[in-house]
N, C-alpha and C positions, 0 to 999 in steps of 0.2 A: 531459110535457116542459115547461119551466118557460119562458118569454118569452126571460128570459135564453138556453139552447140552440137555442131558436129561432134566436133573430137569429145568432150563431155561426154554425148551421147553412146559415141562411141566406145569411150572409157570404161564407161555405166554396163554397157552391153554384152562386153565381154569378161564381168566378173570386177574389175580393179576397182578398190574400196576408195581412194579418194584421188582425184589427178587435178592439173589445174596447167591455164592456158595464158600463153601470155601473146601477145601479138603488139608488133609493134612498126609502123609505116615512117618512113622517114625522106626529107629533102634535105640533101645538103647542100651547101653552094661554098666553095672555097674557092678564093682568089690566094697565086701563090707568087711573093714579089721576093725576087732576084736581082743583083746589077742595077740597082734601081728602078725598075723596070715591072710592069706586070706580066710574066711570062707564064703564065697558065689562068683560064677562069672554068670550073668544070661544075656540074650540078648532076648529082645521084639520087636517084632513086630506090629506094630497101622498102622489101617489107617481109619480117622474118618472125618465123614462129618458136616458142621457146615449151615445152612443158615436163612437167614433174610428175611420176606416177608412183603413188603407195600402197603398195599390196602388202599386207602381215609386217606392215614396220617397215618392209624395204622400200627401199627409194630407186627410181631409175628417173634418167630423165634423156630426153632430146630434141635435138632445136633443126628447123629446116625453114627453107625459102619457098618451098612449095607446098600450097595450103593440099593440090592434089595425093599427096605423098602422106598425110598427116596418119589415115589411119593404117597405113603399112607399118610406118613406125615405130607409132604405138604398139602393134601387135610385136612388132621385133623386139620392144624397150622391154613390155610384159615378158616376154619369153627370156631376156636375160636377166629381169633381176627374182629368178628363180631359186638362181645362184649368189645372190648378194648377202652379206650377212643384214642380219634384223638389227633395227637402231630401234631397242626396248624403250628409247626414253619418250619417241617423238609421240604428241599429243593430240596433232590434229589441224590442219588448214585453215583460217577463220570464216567466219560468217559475215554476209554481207552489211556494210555500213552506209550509213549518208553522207556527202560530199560536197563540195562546191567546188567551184575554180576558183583561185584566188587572185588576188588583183597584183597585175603586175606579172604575172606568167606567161601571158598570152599577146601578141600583138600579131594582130591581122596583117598589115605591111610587110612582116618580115616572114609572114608564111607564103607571101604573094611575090616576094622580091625575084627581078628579073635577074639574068645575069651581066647585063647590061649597069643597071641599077647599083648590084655587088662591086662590078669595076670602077662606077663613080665614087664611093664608098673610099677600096681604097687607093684610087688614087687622090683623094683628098689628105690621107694617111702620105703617101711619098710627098705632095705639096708642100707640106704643113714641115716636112722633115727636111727639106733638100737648105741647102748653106753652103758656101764656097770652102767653110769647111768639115763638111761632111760628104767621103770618098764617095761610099757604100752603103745603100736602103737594101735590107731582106726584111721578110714579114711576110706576113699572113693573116687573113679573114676568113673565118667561119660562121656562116650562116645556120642553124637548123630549125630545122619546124618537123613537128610529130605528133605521132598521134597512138598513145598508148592505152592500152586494155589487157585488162588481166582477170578469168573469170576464173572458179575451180568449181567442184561438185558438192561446196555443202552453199552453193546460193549467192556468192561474190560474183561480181558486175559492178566494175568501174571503169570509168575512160578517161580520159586527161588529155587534152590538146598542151601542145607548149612550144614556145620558141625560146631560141637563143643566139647570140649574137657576142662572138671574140675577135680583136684585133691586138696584132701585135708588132712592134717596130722595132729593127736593131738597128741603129745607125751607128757607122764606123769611119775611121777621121786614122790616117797616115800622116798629120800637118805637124806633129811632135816626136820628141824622139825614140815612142816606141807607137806601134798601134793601140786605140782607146777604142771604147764602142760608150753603145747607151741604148737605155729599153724605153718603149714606151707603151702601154696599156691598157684596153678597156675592156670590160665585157657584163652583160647584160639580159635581158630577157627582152626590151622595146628598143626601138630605134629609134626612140625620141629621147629617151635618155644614156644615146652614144653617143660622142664625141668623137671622127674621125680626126680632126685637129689635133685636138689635146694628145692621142697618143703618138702623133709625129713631133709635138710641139716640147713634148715629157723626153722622148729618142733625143732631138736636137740638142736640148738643154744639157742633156748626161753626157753627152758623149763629147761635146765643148768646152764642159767644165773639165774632162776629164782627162784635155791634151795636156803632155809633157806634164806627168805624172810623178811626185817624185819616190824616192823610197821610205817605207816605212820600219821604225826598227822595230826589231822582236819586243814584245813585251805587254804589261797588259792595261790595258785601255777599257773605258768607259765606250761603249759602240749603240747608237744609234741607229736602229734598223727600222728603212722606209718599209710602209705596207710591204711592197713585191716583196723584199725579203722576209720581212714578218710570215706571208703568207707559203712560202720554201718551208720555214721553219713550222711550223704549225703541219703544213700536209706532209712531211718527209721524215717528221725527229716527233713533233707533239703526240698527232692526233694517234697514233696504234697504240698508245699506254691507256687509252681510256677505250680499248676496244674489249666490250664484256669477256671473248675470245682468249687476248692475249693475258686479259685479267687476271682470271681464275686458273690459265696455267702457267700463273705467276712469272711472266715474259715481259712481264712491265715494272719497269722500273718503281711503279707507285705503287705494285701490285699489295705491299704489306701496310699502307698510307690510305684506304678507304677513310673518311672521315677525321681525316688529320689535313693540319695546316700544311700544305705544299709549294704555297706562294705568297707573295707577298697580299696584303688584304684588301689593295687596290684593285688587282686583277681578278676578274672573270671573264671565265671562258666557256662561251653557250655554244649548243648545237639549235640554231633556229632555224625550222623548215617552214617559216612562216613569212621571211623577211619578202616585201617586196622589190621586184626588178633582182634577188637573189640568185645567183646559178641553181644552186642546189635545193632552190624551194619548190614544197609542193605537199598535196592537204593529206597524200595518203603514198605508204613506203611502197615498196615494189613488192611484197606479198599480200599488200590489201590494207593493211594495218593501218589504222590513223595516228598521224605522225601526231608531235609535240613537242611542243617547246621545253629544253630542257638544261642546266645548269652544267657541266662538268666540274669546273671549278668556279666556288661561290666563294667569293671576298676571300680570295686566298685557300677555304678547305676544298678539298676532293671528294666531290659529290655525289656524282652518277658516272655511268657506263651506258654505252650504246650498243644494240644485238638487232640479230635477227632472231627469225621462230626457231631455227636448228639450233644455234649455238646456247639460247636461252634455256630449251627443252633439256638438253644436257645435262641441264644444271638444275634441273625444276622448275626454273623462273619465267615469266614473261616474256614475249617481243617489248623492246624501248619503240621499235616501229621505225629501226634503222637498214629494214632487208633493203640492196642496192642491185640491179644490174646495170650496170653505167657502160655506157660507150662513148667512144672515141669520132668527135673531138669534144663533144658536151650531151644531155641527155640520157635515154634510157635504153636500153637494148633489149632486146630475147633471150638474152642468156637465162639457160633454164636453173643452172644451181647460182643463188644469190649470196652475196656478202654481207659482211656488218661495215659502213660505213656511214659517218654523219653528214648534214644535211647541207646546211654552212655553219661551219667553224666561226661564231663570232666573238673577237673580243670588244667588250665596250669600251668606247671612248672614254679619253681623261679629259681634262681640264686642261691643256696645254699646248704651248702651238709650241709646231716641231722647232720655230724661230727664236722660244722660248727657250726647248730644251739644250740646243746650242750657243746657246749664250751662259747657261750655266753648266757647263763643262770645263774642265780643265785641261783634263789630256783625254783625248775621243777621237772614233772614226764616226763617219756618217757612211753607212751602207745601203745601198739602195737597190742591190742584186747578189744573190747569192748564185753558185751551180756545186756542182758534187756535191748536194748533201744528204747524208743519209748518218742511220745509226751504227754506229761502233761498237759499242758493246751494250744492247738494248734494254736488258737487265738493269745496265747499272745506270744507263740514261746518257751513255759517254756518245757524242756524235761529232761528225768533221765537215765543214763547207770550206767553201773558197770563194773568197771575194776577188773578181778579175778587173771590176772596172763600176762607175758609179759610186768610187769611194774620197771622200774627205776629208783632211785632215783637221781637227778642231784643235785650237792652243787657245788658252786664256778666255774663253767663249766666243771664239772667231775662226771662219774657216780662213786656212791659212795656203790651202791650193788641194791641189787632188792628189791621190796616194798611188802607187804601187800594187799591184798585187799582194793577196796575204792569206796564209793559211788558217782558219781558228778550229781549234779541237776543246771543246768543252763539255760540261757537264747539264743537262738539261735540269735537273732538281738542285743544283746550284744556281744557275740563269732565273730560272721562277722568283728564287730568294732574293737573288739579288738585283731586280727590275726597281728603278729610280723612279721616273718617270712613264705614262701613256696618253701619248698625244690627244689630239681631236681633229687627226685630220682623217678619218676612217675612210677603205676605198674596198668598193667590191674586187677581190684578187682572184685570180682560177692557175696554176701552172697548167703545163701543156698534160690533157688528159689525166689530172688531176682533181685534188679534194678543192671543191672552191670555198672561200674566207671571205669573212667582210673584219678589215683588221686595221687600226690607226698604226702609227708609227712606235717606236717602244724602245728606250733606254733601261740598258743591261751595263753594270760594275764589275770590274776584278774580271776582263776577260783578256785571256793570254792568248797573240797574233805572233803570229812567227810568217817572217818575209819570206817569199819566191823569188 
């Protein structure tokens, strides 16, 4: 009998009307590069239990590394939520479903990869980046493979094997007369469709274009955002307006906009947990639930919302089949109370290469990294980034050199409206411990940069 039947058993025996188990084993392997240099390669080991127990509506839950320890726990978890108040709405745990693995989740290689293996990896990554003028390589590779299962007591049993696979490069260059940098990035679910090159090759390129910078004036500009920064702006500013959560207690900017035009009629914006080689993909959510492919925003109107079973119950409604417990640096953890988060954020490709939409510009930046961003005043959709470096000036449909620093503070339900163009150059994006995207590049009008 497996831990997991244990605790059930256990659950079962001592009176508690429904509990559920999550277990989840994990290898990580991080390579961590400094000075140019790989100065750390290490590989961990987890394997950590999460669960949830509901007696008369109350909920308790807790998570341990020791499968010995499970039914102590349990008995202590019982015993405090004696004292919890009753959540009258919750309805119930689900029932067991059929599965499959999906293609593109799983590569054997990179659940086997040595750390030997990991350091050729990246040092392919510092190769690919290093140039007489590029000072400074920092980065990082993440490796993981796991192996998740989550059963509860009305009959759920599923497991899911998966890997993952991020690199990232900062290359930095003192050869002009301020300091520049440049990213470069991939990340995946196989190691046959990574590219250790391409993310040294993307660093090199940013951060070359980028020496002796000049300044930009305040004002507002047509701006061109590369996937990376597409992908900032989607997990940091987009995606909490379409969280069932912040929906209904009207925290979203869109919250009175359900089935109203929000954007332009070109854009849509899907939550697909079905993409393959996706970070975020996978056949069934972290409470069991089968996931689905699903719209947020369709040709411009606002469609759907994503939840878990609590936030839904609340409300009357459904699981969307968005429960997450995510960990750090990619995959799923033990966390025993779960979030509403989507799966990957995708926007569809346009019709347009990004060579295109710089050519038909007038006055534009081309952005290709964002950092600080977050929401400003969330309600009203007001948020603030900073572009530090990766930026281009466009005049007359030409890039005319690399820019300065600059500050943009704008309005998110203005940006939607006024999106020109959307590329076709789509890339799988993740930020660090982040919502991951699959996002082409995307020209935005009327947006006001004020200089650093």
């Amino acid at each position: 009998m497996s831990a997991l039947e244990k605790a059930l058993n256990h659950s079962k025996n001592i009176g508690i009307e429904e509990s559920e188990i999550v277990f989840v084993r994990k290898k990580i392997t991080t390579v961590r590069i400094t000075d140019s240099k790989i100065i750390e390669i290490k590989q961990n080991f987890d394997k950590n239990y999460g669960m949830r127990l509901f007696h008369g509506k109350k909920i308790a839950s807790v998570q341990t590394t020791n499968h010995q320890e499970i039914k102590k726990i349990i008995d202590s978890a019982f015993k405090t939520s004696l004292s919890l108040k009753p959540r009258e709405f919750w309805r119930g745990l689900p029932h067991n479903i059929a599965t499959k693995q999906l293609d593109g989740t799983f590569d054997e290689k990179l659940m086997k990869i040595s750390c030997d293996e990991a350091r050729d990896i990246a040092q392919n990554m510092i190769n690919s980046t290093n140039n007489e003028k590029v000072d400074t390589i920092t980065g990082s590779l993440n490796i993981v493979s796991e192996e998740f299962e989550i059963v509860n007591s009305n009959g759920l049993n599923l497991k899911d094997n998966a890997t993952y696979i991020s690199g990232i490069i900062n290359a930095e260059s003192e050869h002009g007369t301020i300091p520049v940098s440049g990213i470069g990035y991939a990340c995946g679910r196989t190691l046959s469709n990574f590219s250790a090159e391409q993310i040294g090759n993307d660093a090199k390129i940013m951060c070359i274009e980028s020496i002796n910078p000049q300044k930009i004036d305040s004002n507002k500009y047509s701006i061109i955002f590369e996937p990376y920064s597409v992908g900032e702006l989607l997990a940091f500013v987009i995606a909490s307006n379409f969280n069932f959560k912040s929906f209904t207690e009207t925290k979203s900017c869109f919250s009175n906009n359900f089935e109203d035009k929000i954007a332009i009629e070109k854009l849509s914006l899907i939550d697909d947990p079905h993409i393959p080689n996706g970070i975020g993909t996978k056949s069934f959510d972290d409470e069991g639930i089968e996931t689905q492919k699903q719209n947020l925003i369709e040709n411009g109107i606002f469609k759907n919302t994503f939840s878990n079973l609590f936030d839904s119950y609340k409300e009357g409604k459904q699981s969307s089949g968005n429960a997450s417990r995510p960990s750090s640096p990619m995959g799923r953890s033990s966390e025993p109370i779960p979030m509403s988060s989507p799966h990957n954020l995708k926007i569809n490709s346009g019709n347009i290469s990004q060579e295109d939409m710089i050519k038909d510009t007038r006055q534009g930046l081309l952005v290709g990294r964002l950092w600080y961003t977050y929401a400003v005043n969330p309600i009203r959709g007001d948020f603030s980034c900073t572009a530090r470096s990766g930026i281009r000036i466009i005049k007359d449909g030409k890039i005319k050199g690399p820019g300065k620093s600059v500050r943009i503070i704008h309005n998110l339900p203005a940006m939607l409206k006024n999106i020109s163009e959307i590329g076709n150059n789509q890339r799988n994006v993740i930020q660090w411990a982040s919502l991951p995207s699959v996002t082409p590049s995307i020209k935005a009008g009327n947006i006001a940069v004020s200089s650093i």
